[in-house]
DRENNU-668106 format. One line per field, with one value per residue (C-alpha): residue number from 1; residue in one letter; x, y, z. Coordinates in nm, 3 decimals, always signed. Each point is the difference from the previous one (the first is absolute). Example, Ala and Ser with C-alpha at 12.3 -4.5 7.8 and 13.67 -1.06 7.14 Angstrom:
BEGIN
vovex: [1|2]
lolum: [A|S]
px: [+1.230|+0.137]
py: [-0.450|+0.344]
pz: [+0.780|-0.066]
***
This chain:
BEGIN
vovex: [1|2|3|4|5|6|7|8|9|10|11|12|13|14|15|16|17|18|19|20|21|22|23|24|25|26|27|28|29|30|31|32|33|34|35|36|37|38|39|40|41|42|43|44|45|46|47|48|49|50|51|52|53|54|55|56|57|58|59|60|61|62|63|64|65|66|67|68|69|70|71|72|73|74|75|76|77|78|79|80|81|82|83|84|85|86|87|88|89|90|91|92|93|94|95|96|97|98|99|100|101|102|103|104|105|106|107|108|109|110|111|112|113|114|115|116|117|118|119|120|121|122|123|124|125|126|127|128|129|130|131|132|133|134|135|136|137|138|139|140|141|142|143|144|145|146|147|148|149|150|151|152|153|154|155|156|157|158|159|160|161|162|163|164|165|166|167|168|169|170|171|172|173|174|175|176|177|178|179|180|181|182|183|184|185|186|187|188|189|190|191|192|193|194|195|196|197|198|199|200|201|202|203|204|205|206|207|208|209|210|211|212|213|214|215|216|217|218|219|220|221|222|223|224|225|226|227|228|229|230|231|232|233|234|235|236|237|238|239|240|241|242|243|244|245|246|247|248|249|250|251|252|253|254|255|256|257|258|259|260|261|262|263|264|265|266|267|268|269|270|271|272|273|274|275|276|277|278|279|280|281|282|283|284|285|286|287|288|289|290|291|292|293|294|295|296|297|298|299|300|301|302|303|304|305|306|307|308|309|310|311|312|313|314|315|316|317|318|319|320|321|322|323|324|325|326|327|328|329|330|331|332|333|334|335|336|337|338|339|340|341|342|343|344|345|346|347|348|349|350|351|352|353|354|355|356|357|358|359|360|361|362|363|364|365|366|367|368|369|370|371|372|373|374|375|376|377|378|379|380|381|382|383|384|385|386|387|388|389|390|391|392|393|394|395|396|397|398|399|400|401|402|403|404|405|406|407|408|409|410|411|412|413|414|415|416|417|418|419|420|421|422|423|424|425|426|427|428|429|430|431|432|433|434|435|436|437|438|439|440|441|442|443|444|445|446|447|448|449|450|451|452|453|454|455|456|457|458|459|460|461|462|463|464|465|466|467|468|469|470|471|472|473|474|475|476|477|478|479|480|481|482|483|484|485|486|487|488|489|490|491]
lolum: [X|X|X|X|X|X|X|X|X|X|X|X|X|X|X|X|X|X|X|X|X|X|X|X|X|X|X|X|X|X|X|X|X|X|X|X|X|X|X|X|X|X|X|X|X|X|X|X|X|X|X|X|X|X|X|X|X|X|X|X|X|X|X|X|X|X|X|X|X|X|X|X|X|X|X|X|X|X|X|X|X|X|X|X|X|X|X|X|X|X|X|X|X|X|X|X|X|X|X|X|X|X|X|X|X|X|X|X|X|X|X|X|X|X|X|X|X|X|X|X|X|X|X|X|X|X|X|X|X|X|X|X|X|X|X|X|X|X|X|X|X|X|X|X|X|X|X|X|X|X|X|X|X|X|X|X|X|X|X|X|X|X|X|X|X|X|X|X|X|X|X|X|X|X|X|X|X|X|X|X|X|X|X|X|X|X|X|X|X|X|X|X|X|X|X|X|X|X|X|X|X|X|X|X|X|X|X|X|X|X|X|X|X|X|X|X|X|X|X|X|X|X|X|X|X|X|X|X|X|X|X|X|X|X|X|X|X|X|X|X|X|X|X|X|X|X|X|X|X|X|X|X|X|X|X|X|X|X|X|X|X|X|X|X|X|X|X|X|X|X|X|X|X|X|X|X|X|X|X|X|X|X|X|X|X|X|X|X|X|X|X|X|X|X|X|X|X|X|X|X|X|X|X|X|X|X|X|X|X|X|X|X|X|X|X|X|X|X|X|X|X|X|X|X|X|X|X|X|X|X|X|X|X|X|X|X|X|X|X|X|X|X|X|X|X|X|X|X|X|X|X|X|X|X|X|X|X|X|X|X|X|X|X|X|X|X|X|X|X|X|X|X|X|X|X|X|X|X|X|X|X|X|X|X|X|X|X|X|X|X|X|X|X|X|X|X|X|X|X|X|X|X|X|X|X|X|X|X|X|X|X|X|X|X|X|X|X|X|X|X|X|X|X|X|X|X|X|X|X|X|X|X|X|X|X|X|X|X|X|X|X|X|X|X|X|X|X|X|X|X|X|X|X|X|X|X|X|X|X|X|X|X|X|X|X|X|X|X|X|X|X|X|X|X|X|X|X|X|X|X|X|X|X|X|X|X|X|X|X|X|X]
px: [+2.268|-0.246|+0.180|+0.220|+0.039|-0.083|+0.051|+0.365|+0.028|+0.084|-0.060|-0.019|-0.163|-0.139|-0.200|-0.332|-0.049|-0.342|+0.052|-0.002|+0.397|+0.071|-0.200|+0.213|+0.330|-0.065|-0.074|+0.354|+0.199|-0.101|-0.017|+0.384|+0.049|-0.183|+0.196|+0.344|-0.167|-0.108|+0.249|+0.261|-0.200|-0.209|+0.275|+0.026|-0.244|+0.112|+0.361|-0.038|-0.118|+0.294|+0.252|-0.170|+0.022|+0.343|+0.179|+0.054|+0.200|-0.139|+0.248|-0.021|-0.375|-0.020|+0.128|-0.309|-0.184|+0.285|+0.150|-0.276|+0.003|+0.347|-0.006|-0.328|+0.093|+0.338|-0.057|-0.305|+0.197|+0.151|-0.352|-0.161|+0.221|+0.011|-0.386|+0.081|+0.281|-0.088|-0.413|-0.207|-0.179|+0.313|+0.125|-0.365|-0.026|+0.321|+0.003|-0.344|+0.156|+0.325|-0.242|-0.178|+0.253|+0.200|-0.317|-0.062|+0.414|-0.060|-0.309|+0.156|+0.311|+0.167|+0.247|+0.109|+0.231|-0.265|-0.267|+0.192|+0.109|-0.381|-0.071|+0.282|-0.114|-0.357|+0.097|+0.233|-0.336|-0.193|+0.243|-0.060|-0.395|-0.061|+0.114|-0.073|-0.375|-0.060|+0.176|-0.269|-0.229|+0.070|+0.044|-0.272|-0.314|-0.146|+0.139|-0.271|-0.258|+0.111|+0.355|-0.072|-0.241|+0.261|+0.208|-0.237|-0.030|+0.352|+0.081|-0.274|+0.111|+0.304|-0.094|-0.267|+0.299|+0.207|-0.303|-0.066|+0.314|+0.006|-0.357|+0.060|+0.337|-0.169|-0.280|+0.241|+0.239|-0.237|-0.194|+0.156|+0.378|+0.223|+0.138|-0.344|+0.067|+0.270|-0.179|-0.313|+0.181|+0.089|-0.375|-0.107|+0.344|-0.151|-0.299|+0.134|+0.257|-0.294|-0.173|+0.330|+0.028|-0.293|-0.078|+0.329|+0.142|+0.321|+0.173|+0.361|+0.359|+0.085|+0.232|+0.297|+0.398|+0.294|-0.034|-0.189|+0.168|+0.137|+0.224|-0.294|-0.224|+0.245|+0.103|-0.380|-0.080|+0.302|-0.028|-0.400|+0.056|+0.278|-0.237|-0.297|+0.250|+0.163|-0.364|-0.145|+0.292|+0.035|-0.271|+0.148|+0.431|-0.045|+0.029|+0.378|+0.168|+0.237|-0.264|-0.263|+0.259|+0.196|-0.331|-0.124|+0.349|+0.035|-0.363|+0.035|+0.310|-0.140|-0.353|+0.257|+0.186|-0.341|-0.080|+0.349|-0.020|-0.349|+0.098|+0.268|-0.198|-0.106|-0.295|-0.061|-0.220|-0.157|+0.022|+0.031|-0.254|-0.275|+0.071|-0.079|-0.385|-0.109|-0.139|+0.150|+0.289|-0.251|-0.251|+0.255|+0.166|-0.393|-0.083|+0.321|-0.071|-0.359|+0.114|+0.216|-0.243|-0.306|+0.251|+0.125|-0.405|-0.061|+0.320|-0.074|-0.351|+0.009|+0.253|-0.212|-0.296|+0.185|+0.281|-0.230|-0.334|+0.011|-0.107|+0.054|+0.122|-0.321|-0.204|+0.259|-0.010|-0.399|+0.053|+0.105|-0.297|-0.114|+0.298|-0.070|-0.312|+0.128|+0.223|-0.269|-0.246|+0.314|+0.101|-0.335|-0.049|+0.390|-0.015|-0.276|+0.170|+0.294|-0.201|-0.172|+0.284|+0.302|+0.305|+0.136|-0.262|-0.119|+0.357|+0.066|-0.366|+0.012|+0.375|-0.117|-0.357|+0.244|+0.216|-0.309|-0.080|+0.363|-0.015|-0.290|+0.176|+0.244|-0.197|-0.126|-0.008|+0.143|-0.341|-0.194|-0.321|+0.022|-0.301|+0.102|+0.375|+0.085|-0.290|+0.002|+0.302|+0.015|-0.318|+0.158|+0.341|-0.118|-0.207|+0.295|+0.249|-0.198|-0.060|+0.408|+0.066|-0.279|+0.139|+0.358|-0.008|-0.149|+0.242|+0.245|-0.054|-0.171|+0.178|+0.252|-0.006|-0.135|+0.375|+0.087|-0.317|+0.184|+0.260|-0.189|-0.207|+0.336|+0.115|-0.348|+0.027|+0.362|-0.092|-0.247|+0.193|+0.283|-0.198|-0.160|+0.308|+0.188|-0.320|+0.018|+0.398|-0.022|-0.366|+0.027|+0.375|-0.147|-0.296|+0.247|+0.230|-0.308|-0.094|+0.377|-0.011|-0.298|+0.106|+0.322|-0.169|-0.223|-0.322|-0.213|+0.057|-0.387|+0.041|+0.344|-0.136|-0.290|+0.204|+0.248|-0.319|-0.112|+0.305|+0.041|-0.360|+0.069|+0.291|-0.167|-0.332|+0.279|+0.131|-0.348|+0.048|+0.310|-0.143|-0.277|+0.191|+0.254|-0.357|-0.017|+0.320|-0.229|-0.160|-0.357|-0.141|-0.337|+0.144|+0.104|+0.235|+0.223|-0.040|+0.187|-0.186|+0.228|-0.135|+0.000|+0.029|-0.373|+0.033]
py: [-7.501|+0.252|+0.357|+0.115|+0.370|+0.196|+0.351|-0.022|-0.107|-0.367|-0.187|-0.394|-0.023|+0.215|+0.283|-0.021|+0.334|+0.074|-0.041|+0.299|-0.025|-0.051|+0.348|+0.180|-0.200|+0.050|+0.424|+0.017|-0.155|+0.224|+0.280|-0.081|-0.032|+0.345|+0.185|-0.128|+0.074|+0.331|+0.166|-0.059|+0.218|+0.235|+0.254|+0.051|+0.294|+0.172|+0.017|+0.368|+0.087|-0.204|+0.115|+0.367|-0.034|-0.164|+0.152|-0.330|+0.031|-0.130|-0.298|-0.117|+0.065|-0.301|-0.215|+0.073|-0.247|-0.200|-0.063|-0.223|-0.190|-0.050|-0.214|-0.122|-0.181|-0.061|-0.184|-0.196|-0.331|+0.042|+0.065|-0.270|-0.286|+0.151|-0.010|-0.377|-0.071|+0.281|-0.004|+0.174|+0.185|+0.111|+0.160|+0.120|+0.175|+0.143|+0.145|+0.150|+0.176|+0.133|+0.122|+0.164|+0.182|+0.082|+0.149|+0.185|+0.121|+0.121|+0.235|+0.150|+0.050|+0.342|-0.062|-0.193|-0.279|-0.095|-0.036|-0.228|-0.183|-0.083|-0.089|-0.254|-0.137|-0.005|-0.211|-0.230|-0.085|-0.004|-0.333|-0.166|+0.038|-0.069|-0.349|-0.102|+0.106|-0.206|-0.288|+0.007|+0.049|-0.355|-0.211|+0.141|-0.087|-0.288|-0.142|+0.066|+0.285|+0.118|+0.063|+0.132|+0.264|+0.088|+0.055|+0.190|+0.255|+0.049|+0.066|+0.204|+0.226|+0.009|+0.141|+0.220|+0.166|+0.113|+0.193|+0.100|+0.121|+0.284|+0.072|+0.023|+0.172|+0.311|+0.019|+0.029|+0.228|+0.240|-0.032|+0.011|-0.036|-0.233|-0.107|-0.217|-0.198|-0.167|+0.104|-0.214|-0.310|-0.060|-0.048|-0.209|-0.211|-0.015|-0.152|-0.217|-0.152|-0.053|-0.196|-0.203|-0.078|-0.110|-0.211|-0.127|-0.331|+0.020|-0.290|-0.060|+0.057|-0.268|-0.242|-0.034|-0.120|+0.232|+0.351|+0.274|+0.093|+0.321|+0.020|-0.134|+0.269|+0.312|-0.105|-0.005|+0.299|+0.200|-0.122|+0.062|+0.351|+0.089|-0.172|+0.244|+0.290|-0.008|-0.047|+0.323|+0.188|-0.084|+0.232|+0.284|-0.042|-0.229|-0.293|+0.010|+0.173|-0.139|+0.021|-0.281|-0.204|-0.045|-0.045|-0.280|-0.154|+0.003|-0.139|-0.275|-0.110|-0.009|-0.192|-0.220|-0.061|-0.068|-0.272|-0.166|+0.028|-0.150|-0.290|-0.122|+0.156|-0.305|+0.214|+0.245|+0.340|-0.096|-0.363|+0.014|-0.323|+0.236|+0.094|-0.361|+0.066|-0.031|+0.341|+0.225|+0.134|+0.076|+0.174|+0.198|+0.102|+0.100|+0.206|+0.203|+0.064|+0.062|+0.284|+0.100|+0.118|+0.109|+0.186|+0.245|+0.022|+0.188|+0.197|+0.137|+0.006|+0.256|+0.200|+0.045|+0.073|+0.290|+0.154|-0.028|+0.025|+0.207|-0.235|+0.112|-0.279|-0.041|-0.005|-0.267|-0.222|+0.000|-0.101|-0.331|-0.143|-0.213|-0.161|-0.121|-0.069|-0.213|-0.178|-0.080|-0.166|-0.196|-0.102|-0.168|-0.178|-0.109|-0.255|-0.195|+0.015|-0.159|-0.255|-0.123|+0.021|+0.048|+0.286|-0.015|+0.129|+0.269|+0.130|+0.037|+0.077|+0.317|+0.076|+0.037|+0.209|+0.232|+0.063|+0.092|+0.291|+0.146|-0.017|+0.175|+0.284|-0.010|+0.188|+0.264|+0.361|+0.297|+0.140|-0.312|-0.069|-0.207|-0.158|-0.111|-0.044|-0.031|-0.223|-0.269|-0.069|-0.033|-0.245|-0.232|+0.065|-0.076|-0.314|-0.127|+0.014|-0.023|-0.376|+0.000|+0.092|-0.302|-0.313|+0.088|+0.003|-0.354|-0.095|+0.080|-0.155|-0.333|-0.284|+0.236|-0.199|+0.173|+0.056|+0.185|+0.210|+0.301|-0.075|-0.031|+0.332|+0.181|-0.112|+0.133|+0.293|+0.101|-0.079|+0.217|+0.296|-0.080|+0.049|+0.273|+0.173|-0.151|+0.096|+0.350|+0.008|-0.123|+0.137|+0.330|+0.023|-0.065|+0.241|+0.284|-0.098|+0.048|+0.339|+0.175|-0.138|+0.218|+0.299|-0.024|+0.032|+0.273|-0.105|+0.153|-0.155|-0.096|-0.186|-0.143|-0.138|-0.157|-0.205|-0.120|-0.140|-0.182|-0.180|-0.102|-0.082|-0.180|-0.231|-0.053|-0.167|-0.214|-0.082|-0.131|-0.228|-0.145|-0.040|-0.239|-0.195|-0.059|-0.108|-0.294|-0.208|+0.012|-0.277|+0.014|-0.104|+0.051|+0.002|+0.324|-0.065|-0.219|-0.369|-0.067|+0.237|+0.134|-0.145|+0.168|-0.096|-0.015|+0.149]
pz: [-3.563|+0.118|-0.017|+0.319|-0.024|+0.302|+0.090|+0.080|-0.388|-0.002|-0.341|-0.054|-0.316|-0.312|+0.074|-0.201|-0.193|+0.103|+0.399|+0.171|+0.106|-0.365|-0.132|+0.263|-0.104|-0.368|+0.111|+0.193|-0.221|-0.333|+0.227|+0.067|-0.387|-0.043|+0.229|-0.179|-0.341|+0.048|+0.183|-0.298|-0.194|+0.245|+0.048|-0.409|-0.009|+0.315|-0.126|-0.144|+0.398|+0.158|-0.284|+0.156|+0.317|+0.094|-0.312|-0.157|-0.382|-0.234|-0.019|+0.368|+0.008|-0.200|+0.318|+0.152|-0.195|-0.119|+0.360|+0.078|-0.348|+0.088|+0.333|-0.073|-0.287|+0.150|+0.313|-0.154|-0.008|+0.333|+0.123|-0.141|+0.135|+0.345|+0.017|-0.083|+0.276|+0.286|-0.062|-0.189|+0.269|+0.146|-0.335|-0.072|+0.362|-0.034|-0.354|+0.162|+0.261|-0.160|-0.329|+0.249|+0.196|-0.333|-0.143|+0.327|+0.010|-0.426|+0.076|+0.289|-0.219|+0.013|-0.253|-0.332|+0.166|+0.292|-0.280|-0.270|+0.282|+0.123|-0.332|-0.031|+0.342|-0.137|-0.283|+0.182|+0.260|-0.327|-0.089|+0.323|-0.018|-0.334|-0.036|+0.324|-0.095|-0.327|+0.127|+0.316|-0.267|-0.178|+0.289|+0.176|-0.238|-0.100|-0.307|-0.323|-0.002|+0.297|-0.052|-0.324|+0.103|+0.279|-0.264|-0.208|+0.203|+0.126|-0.435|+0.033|+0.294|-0.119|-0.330|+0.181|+0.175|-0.234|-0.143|+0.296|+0.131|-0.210|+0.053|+0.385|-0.053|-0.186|+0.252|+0.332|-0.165|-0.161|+0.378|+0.319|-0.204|-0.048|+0.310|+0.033|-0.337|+0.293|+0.367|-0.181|+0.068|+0.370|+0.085|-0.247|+0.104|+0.352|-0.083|-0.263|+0.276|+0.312|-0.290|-0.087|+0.347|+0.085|-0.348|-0.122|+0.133|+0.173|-0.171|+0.170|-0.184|-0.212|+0.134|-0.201|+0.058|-0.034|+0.001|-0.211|-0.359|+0.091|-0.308|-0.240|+0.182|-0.022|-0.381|-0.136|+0.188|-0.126|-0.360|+0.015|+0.163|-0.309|-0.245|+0.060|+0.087|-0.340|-0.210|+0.212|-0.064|-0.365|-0.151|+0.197|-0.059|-0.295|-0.133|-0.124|+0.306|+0.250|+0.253|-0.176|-0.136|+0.316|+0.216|-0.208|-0.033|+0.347|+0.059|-0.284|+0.186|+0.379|-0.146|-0.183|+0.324|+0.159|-0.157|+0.009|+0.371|+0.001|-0.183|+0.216|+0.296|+0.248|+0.101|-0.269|+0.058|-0.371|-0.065|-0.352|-0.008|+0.015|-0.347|-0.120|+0.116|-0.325|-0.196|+0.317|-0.216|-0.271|+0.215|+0.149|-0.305|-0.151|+0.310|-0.074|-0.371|+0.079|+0.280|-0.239|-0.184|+0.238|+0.221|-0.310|-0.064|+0.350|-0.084|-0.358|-0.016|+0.387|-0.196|-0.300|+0.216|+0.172|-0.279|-0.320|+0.136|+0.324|+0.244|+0.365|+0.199|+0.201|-0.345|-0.154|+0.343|-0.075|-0.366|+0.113|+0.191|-0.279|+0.012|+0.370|-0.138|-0.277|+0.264|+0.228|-0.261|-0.104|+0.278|+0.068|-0.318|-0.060|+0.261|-0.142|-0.306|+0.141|+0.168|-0.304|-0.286|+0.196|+0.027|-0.312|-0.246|+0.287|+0.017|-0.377|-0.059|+0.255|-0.118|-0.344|+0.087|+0.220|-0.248|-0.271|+0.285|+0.048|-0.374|-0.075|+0.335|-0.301|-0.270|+0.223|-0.207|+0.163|+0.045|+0.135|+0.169|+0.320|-0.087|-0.339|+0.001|+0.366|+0.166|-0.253|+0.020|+0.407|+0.033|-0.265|+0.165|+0.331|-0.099|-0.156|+0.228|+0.317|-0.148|-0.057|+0.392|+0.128|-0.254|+0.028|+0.384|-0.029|-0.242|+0.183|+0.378|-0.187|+0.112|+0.228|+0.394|+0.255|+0.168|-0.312|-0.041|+0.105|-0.245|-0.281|+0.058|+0.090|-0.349|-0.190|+0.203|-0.093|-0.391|+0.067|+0.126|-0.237|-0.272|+0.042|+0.109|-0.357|-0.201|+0.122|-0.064|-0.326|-0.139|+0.082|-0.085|-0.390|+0.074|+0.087|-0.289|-0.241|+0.208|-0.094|-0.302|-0.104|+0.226|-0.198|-0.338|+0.154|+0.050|+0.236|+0.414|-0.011|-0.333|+0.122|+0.365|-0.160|-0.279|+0.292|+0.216|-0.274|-0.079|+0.352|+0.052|-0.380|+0.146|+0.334|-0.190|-0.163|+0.301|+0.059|-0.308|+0.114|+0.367|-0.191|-0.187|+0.290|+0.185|-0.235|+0.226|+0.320|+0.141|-0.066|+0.326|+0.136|+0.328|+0.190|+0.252|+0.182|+0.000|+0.322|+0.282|+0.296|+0.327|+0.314|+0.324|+0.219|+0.345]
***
């Protein structure tokens, strides 16, 4: 059937890569992912000029960054099946606009509260976009080459932006301030929403009996919210107080009561049926392992830059451009890889290189050269994983139907956030450990910072290892999407 997709965004078949609609398509959509990616770590570098200027302590400054990790990775689930039932235009266009006007409401902010309060909002919008994006993505291309450069570049953009983000972050708060790291947004959300309207296909809410699954919807978004709220807090109240233990508890027992409600649920939020796609649980579990341990990376390795070698934040923002580099060229060449021997070997294969750059980040000396300790390690970092984020996204969504596209990426999306944010609890809990251990026995801060790096960069390369041999349960297809397109209506 010859394609139907006219400028009020009507789809009734694939969309060939190399059209013109599909180039613009393919540019929205990992703009969308871009803007979600770098804003959770953009702010990181302004945070001594916020901290500054609203007289943030040092404990609640942290909210600043962790606010949006919080509902972003919370509501990830919810967002992802209500692209799926309600459209993913709809949730796309109106993540846009509240991102926007939260973004808008945070630079403008005059005090603490009104801040950490855009940024939850900012996160929360982040969870509607996101999986409504990738799961346009994969039932938008054609099945084969195309998909899977679609998907190429989307692991490559995202991996681009969280270089990126701190890169931009240091150059708008060492510029005009920091109020722009947030005021930067509402444009590019302007023109990012004209172009969703006028290229994405309406589609029309999926027709189903009964009634939504309000309790399903407000247990999985309570027990996700806890989940990440209790692994953020961790590092900072600790592992053994009241605080974590009771947070977990409480969000063990509200995911537990999840899924009892969605198996006796006639119309379930997350039909657990999904989870018999064979290799999905296995990609999702690798993609948390793997952000387990690229997520710390960013962390330790900006800390080093800046505490034991004197980086300003601008200069340590421009120390990771090779990395976008590195996730560029990888995100070209992963896709053929995956068409020609499949998922599985391009997943473990880039899990394992990945890992051999954080490691090498590991054995850094307290006096290093960029170009010999640092950069090394980055390209080979970057080549690795930036392979990782292309063949576990086509793990993941081959095989899903098109009605559960939004599902499935909600699901890689919230493994994603939830392991970065459990990485981060855990990793640099044993870092710090390791850092007072020395400071206790007297050795010099320099000396005692550098040996606590290591051993977190150290257990985030295995973290790597694990994410590889995890990789081994996925289905090695040469596929890169779903098998069952969603069709939309022609008018």
């Amino acid at each position: 059937m010859a394609l139907a997709h006219g400028p009020r965004g009507m789809v009734g078949s694939p969309v060939r890569l190399r059209s013109r609609l599909g180039v613009l398509t393919l540019l929205l959509l990992a703009a969308v992912q871009f803007l979600d990616i770098v804003d959770a770590s953009i702010v990181n570098v302004a945070l001594p000029s916020i901290q500054r200027s609203l007289g943030f302590s040092q404990q609640n400054l942290q909210w600043v960054v962790s606010g949006y990790i919080l509902t972003y990775g919370g509501f990830l689930l919810l967002g992802g099946r209500l692209a799926d039932l309600l459209g993913r235009r709809r949730m796309l266009v109106a993540g846009l606009i509240l991102f926007a006007l939260a973004s808008l409401a945070g630079g403008l902010a005059a005090g603490q509260g009104l801040l950490v309060g855009a940024r939850l909002v900012q996160g929360g919008s982040a969870a509607l976009m996101a999986p409504a994006a990738l799961s346009e993505l994969t039932t938008t291309f054609r099945e084969g080459a195309d998909r899977a450069t679609a998907l190429g570049v989307w692991g490559a953009v995202s991996g681009m932006a969280a270089a990126a983000g701190v890169l931009f972050g240091g150059l708008l708060s060492d510029g005009p301030g920091w109020r722009w790291v947030l005021f930067v947004n509402p444009p590019v959300c302007l023109v990012v929403l004209a172009a969703a309207l006028r290229l994405l296909p309406r589609g029309t809410t999926r027709e189903r009996e009964g009634t939504f699954d309000t309790r399903g919807a407000l247990l999985v978004t309570a027990g996700m919210l806890l989940l990440v709220f209790g692994l953020v807090r961790a590092p900072v109240v600790g592992w053994a107080t009241g605080q974590t233990i009771l947070t977990l508890v409480a969000a063990g027992i509200l995911l537990a009561a999840f899924a009892v409600n969605e198996a006796r649920s006639r119309h379930p939020l997350v039909p657990f049926s999904i989870l018999r796609v064979r290799g999905l649980v296995a990609a999702n579990a690798t993609q948390l392992i793997a952000f387990a341990g690229a997520f710390t990376m960013f962390f330790f390795v900006t800390l080093y830059m800046q505490e034991v070698l004197g980086y300003s934040p601008l200069r340590a923002g421009v120390a990771y451009l090779p990395i976008t580099a590195g996730f560029a060229v990888s995100g070209g060449v992963a896709p053929q890889l995956v068409i020609r021997i499949g998922t599985r070997p391009v997943v473990a294969g880039g899990a394992l290189v990945g890992g051999a750059g954080i490691y090498y980040l590991a054995r850094v000396p307290i006096h290093g050269s960029y170009v010999a300790d640092l950069l090394p390690g980055f390209v080979v970092m970057a080549l690795g994983m930036g392979s990782v984020f292309v063949a576990v996204i086509a793990a993941a969504n081959a095989g899903v139907p098109g009605d559960d596209a939004g599902l499935a990426a909600g699901l890689l999306n919230a493994s994603q956030q939830v392991g970065s944010a459990l990485g981060l609890a855990i990793i640099s809990a044993i870092a710090i450990t390791r850092t007072d251990d020395l400071l206790a026995a007297h050795a010099g801060r320099i000396d005692a910072l550098d040996a606590g790096y290591h051993r977190g960069l150290l257990i985030g390369s295995l973290s790597m290892l694990a994410a590889a041999v995890i990789a081994t349960r996925i289905g090695n297809t040469r596929t890169s999407g779903p098998l069952v397109l969603a069709q939309y209506p022609v008018e």
